[in-house]
C-alpha positions as CSV (number, residue, x, y, z in Angstrom):
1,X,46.6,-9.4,49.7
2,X,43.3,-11.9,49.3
3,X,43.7,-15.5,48.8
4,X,40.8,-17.4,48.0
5,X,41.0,-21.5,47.9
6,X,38.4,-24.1,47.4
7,X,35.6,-21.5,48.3
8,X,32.3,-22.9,48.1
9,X,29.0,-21.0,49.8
10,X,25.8,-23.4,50.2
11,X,22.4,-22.3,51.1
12,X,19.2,-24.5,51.8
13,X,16.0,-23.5,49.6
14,X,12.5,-23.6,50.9
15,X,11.1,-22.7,53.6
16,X,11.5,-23.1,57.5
17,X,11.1,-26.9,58.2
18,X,7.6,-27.4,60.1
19,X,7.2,-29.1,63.8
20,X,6.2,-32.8,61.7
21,X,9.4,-32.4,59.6
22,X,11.6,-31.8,62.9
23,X,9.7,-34.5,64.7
24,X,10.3,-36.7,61.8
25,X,13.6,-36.2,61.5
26,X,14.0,-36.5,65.1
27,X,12.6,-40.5,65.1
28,X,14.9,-41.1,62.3
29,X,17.9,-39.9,63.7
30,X,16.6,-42.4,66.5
31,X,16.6,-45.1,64.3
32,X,19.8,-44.5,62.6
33,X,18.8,-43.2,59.5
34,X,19.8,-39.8,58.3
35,X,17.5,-36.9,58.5
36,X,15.2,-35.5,55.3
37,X,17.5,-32.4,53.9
38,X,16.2,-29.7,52.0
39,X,17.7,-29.2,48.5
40,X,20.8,-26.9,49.0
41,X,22.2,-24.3,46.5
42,X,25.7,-23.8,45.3
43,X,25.6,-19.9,45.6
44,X,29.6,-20.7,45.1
45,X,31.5,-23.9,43.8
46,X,34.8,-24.0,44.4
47,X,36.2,-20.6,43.6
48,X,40.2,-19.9,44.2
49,X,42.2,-17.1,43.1
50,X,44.8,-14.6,44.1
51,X,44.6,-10.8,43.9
52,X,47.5,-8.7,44.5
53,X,48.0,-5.7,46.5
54,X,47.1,-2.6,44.3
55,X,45.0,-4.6,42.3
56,X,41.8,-3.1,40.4
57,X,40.0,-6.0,40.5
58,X,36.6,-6.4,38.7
59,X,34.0,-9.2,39.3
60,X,30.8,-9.7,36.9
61,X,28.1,-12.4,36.0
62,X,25.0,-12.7,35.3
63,X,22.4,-12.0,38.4
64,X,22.4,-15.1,41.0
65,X,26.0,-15.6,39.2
66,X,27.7,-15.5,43.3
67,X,29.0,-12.2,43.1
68,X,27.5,-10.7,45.9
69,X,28.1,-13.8,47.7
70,X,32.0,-13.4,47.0
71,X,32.2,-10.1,48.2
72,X,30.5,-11.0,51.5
73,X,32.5,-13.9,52.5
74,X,35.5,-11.5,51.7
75,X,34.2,-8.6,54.3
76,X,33.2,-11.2,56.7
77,X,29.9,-10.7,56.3
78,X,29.0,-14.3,56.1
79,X,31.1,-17.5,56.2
80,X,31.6,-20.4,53.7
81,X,30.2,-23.8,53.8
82,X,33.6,-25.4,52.6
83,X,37.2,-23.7,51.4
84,X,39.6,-20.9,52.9
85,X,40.0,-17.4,52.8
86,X,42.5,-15.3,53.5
87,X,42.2,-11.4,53.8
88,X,46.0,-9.7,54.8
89,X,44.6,-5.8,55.5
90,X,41.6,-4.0,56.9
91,X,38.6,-3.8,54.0
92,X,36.2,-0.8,53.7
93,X,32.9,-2.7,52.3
94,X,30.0,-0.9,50.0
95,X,27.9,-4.2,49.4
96,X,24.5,-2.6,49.5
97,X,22.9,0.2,50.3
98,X,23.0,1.3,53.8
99,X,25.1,-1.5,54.8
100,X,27.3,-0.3,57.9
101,X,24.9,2.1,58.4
102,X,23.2,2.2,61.6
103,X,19.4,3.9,60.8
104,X,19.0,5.6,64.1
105,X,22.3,7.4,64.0
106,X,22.5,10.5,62.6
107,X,25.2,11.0,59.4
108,X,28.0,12.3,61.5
109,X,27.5,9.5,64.3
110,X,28.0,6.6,61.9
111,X,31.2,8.1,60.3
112,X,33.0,8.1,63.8
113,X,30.9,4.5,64.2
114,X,32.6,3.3,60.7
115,X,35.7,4.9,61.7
116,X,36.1,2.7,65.4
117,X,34.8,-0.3,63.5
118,X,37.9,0.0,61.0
119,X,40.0,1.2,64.2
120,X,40.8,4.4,63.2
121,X,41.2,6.5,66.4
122,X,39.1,9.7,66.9
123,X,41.9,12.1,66.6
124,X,42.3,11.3,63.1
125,X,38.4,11.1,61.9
126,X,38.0,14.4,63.3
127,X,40.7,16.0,61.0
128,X,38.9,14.0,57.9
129,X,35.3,14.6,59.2
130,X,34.4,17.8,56.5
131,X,36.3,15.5,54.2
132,X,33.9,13.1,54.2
133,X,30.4,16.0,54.6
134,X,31.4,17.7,51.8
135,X,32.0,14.7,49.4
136,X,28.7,13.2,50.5
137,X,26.9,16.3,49.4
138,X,25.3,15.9,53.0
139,X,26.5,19.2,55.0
140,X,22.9,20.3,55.1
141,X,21.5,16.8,56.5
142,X,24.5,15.6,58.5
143,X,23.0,15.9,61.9
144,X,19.6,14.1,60.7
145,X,19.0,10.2,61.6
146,X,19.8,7.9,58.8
147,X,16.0,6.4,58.4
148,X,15.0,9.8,56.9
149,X,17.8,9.8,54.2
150,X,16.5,8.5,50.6
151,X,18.7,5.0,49.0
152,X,20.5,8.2,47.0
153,X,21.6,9.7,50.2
154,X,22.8,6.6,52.1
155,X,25.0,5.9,49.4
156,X,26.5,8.6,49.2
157,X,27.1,8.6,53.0
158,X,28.0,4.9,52.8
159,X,30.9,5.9,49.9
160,X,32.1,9.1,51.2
161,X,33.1,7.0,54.6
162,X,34.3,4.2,52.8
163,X,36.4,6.2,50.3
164,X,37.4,8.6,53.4
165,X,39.1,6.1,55.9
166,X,42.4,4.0,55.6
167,X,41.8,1.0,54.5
168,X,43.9,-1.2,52.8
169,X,41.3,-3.1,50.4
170,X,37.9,-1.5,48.9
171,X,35.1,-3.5,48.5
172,X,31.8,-1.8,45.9
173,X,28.9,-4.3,44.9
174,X,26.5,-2.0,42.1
175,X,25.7,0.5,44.6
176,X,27.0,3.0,43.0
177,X,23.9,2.5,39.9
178,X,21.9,4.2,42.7
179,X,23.4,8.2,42.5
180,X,22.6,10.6,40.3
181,X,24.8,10.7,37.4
182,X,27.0,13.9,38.8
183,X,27.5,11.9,41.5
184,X,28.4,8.7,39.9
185,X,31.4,10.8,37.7
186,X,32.4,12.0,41.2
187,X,32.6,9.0,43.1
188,X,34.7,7.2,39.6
189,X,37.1,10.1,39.7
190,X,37.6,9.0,43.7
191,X,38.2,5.8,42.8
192,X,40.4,6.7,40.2
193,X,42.7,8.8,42.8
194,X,42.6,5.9,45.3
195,X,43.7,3.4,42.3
196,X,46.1,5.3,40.7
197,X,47.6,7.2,43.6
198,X,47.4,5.6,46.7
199,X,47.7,1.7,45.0
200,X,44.5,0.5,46.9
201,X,42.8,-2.8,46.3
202,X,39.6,-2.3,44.9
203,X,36.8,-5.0,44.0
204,X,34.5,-3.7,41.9
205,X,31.5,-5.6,41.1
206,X,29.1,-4.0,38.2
207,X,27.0,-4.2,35.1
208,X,28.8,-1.8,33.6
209,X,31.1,-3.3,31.6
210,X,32.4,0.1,29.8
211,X,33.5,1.2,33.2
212,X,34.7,-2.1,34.7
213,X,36.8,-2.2,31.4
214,X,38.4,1.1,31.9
215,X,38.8,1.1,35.5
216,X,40.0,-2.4,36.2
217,X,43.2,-3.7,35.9
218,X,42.0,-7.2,35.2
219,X,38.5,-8.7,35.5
220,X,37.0,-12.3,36.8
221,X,33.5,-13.8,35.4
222,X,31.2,-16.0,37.4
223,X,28.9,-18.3,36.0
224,X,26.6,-19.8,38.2
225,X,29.0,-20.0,41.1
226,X,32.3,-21.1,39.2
227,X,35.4,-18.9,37.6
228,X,34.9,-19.3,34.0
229,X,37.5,-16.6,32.9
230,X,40.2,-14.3,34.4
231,X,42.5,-11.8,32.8
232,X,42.7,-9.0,30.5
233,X,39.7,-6.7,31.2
234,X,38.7,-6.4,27.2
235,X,38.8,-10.0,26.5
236,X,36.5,-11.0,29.3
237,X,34.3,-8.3,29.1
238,X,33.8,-9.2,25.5
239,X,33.7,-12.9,26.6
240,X,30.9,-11.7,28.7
241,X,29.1,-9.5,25.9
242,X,29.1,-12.6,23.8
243,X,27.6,-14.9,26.3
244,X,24.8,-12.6,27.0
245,X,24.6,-11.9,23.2
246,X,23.9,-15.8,22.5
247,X,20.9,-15.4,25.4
248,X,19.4,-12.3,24.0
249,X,19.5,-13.9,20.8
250,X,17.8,-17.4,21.9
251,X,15.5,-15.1,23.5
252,X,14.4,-13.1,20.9
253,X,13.6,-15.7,18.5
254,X,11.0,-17.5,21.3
255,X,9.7,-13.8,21.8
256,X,9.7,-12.7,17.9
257,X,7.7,-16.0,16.4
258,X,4.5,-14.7,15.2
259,X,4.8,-11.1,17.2
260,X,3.1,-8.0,15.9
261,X,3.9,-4.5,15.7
262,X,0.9,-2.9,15.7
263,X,-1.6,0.0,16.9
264,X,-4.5,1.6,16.0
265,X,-2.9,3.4,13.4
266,X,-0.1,1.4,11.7
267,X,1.3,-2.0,11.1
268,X,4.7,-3.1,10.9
269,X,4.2,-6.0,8.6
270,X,7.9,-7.3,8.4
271,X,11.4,-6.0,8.7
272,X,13.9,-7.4,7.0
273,X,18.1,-7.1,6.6
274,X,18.9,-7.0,3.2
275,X,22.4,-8.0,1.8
276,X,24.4,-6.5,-0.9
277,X,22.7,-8.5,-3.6
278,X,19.4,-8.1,-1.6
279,X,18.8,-11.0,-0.5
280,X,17.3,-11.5,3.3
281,X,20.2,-12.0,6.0
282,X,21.2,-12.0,9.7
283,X,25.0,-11.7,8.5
284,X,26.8,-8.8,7.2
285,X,30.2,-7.8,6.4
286,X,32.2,-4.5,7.8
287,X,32.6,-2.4,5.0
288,X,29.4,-4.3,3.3
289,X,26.3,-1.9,2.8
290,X,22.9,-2.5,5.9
291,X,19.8,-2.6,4.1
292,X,16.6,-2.5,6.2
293,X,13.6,-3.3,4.3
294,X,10.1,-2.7,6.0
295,X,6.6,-3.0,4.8
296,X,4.4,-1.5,7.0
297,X,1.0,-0.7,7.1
298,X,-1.3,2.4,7.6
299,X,-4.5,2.0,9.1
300,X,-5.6,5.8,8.8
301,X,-4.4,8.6,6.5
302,X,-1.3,10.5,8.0
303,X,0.4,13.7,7.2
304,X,3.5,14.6,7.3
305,X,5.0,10.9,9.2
306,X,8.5,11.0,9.9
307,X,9.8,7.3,9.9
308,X,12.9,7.3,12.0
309,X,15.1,3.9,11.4
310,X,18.4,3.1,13.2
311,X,20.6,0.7,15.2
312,X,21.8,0.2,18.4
313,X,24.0,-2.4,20.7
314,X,22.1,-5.2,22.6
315,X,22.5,-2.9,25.8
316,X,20.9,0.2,24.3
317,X,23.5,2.4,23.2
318,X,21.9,3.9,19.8
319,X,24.5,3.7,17.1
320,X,23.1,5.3,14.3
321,X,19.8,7.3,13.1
322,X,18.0,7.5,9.3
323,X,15.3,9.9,9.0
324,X,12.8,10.3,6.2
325,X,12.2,14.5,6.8
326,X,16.3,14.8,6.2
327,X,16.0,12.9,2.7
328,X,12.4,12.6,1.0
329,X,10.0,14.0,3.3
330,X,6.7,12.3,3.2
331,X,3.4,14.7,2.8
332,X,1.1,11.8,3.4
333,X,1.1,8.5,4.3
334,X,-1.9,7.1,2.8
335,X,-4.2,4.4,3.9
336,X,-2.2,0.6,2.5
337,X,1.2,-1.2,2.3
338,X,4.3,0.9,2.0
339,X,8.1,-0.1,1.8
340,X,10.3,1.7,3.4
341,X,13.8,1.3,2.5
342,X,17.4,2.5,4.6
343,X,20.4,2.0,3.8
344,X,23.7,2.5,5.1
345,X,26.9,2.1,2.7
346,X,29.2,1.4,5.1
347,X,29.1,0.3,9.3
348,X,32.4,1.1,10.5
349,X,31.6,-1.3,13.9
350,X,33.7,-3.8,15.8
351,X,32.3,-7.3,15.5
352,X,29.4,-8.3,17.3
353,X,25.5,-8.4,17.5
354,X,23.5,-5.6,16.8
355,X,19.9,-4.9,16.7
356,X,17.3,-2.3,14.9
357,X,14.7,-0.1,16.1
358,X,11.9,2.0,14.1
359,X,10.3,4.8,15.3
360,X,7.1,7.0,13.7
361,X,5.7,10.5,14.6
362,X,2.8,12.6,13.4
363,X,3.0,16.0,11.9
364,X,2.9,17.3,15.6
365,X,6.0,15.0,16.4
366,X,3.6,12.8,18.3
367,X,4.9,9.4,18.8
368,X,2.6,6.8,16.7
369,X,4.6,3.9,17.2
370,X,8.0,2.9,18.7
371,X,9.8,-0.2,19.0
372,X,13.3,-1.2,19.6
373,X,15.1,-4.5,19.4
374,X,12.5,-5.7,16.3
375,X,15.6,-7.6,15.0
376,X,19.1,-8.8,15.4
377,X,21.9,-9.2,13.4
378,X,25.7,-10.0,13.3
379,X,28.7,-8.5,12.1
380,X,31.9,-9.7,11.1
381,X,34.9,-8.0,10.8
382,X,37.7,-9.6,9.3
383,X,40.2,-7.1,10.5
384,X,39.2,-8.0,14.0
385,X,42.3,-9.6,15.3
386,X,44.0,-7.5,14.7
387,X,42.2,-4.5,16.3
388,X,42.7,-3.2,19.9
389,X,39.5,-4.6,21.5
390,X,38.9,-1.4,23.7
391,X,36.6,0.5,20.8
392,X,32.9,0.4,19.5
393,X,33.4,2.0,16.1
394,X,35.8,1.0,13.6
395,X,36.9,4.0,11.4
396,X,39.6,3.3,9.0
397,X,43.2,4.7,9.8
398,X,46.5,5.3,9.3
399,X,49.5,5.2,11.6
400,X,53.0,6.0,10.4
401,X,56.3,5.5,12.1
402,X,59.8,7.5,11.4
403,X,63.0,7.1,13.1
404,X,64.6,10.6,14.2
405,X,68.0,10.5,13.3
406,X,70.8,11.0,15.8
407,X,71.9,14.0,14.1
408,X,68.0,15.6,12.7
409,X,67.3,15.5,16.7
410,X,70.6,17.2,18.0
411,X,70.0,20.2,15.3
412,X,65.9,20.3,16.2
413,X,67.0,20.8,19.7
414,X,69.4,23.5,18.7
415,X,66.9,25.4,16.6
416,X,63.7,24.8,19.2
417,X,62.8,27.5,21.7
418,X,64.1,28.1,25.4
């Protein structure tokens, strides 16, 4: 249903060229020689693929990676410098906020202005017209120009029209980041419906990975402006976690050299990842014990601290949670150097890189000091391969497999009720 060859989308950088640059380049053209250029950008080089009809397809990158640009060249919202594309159906685009939307129109206006746009006739708008109110959550603003809706409500307009009309191909770039949460679950469950019911092609383009895994049927990574992978949804999302896994990493080690973690109260001296024969490491094993080791210093007398120490994924998701008031509460934390030491006999995890965070309240559960991300370190599975990819954890299992007899089955049937 989309056929993309040789697709390549240049843009010029800099500014407007000035009245001396034009007349300049107007003498040389005079005298033959080729005009002064500004530097141009490859916002796409040479992309081709195929998507099927009923595809879920999902695109992601890093930002400036050309997936905006993609989606625009596909619903004709710009053109390409160079290449072909090739769109068989009509395409219900959701590339940003407000786009399609017409500010001076009221809500109702710009769904039958969608509507002729796509070249649905009247007759049949009208019968999905409270269709399309009540999903947007709008009934009570419907009649009210655009320009006084908030970003949230123009979404939701914008998606409730797009989701609502006919069209053969679906088109969402990340607005979707801009609902509320209930409203986010709502619009996925549409999604759903229209993917698994009705067999629409969807683009999706999103930082959410989780939900581009699930949702998508198969996923394609841009990096700066070329395909670099295409296939199974798992694989390249995890392709894609471990890309931006080696940049957080090279990032953290510019940012951590000689940083402090400090206030007017305490000191975080050093943290430290402690093997199984304690020895300082970036590296452990699943099934091997995490060790955090931290030396900290208070500044002031402090009763009753509770030191909180845990782990989480480079994109926030806490993982797990230690707490000195659930082991060996601490009346005071006097004035000096402490250690502080957490351990964890076992994280069941898939492989990948994971970082730690400390947190410290008062006696009032006032927040003294709280930092995430103060290191990094890796896991290894060795089970990994052969592990589904779709999981976070990694608790241990069993699966077992008997083969009903011809016979066992006919007499279960006989004996099971009506």
């Amino acid at each position: 249903i989309i056929e993309v060859e040789h697709l390549t989308k240049e843009y010029r950088l800099g500014t407007l060229t000035s009245l001396k640059d034009n007349v300049t380049n107007a003498l040389r053209r005079l005298v033959g020689r080729p005009p002064v250029e500004r530097e141009r950008f490859k916002a796409l080089d040479d992309v081709s693929f195929t998507i099927e009809e009923g595809e879920v397809v999902g695109i992601i990158g890093h930002n400036g990676a050309g997936k905006s640009t993609l989606l625009k060249i596909l619903a004709k919202v710009t053109t390409p410098t160079r290449g072909r594309v090739a769109v068989h159906g009509s395409v219900a685009p959701l590339i940003e906020v407000g786009a399609g939307i017409n500010p001076e129109l009221t809500g109702r206006e710009n769904i039958f202005l969608n509507a002729s746009i796509l070249g649905i006739p009247k007759k049949i708008i009208r019968k999905k017209l409270d269709e399309i109110i009540e999903f947007s959550e709008l009934e009570q603003f419907i009649d009210t120009p655009v320009k006084r809706y908030s970003s949230g409500m123009q979404v939701k307009l914008g998606f409730a029209i797009a989701t609502s009309l006919d069209a053969e191909i679906l088109i969402i770039d990340e607005v979707l980041a801009v609902g509320d949460l209930a409203f986010q679950r709502k619009c996925f469950d549409r999604m759903e419906e229209l993917i698994k019911r009705q067999g629409k092609t969807v683009l999706l383009v999103s930082h959410n990975l989780r939900q581009v895994a699930r949702m998508c049927s198969r996923v394609i990574m841009l990096d700066h402006g070329r395909v670099v992978e295409d296939g199974d949804p798992d694989e390249v999302c995890n392709a894609f976690y471990e890309y931006n896994n080696r940049r957080i990493l090279e990032q953290h080690e510019k940012e951590a050299a000689g940083k402090d973690w400090e206030n007017d109260l305490i000191r975080l001296e050093t943290v430290k990842i402690l093997d199984k024969y304690g020895k300082a490491t970036n590296t452990i094993h699943s099934g091997d014990p995490l060790t955090i080791q931290t030396i900290l210093t208070a500044k002031k007398n402090i009763k009753n601290p509770e030191i909180v120490i845990g782990t989480h994924t480079t994109d926030f998701i806490y993982l797990t949670s230690a707490s000195t008031d659930a082991t060996s509460k601490i009346s005071e934390l006097h004035a000096g150097r402490h250690e502080i030491i957490c351990t964890w006999k076992n994280l069941p995890l898939k492989s990948g890189i994971y970082c730690i965070r400390i947190t410290i309240f008062n006696e009032m559960r006032g927040l003294i000091l709280s930092q995430e991300n103060i290191i990094q370190f890796s896991l290894i599975n060795p089970r990994e391969s052969k592990l589904p990819t779709s999981r976070l954890i990694d608790i241990p299992f069993s699966i077992e497999h008997k083969e009903i007899k011809q016979q066992e089955k006919h007499k279960n049937e006989e004996i099971s009720p009506a």
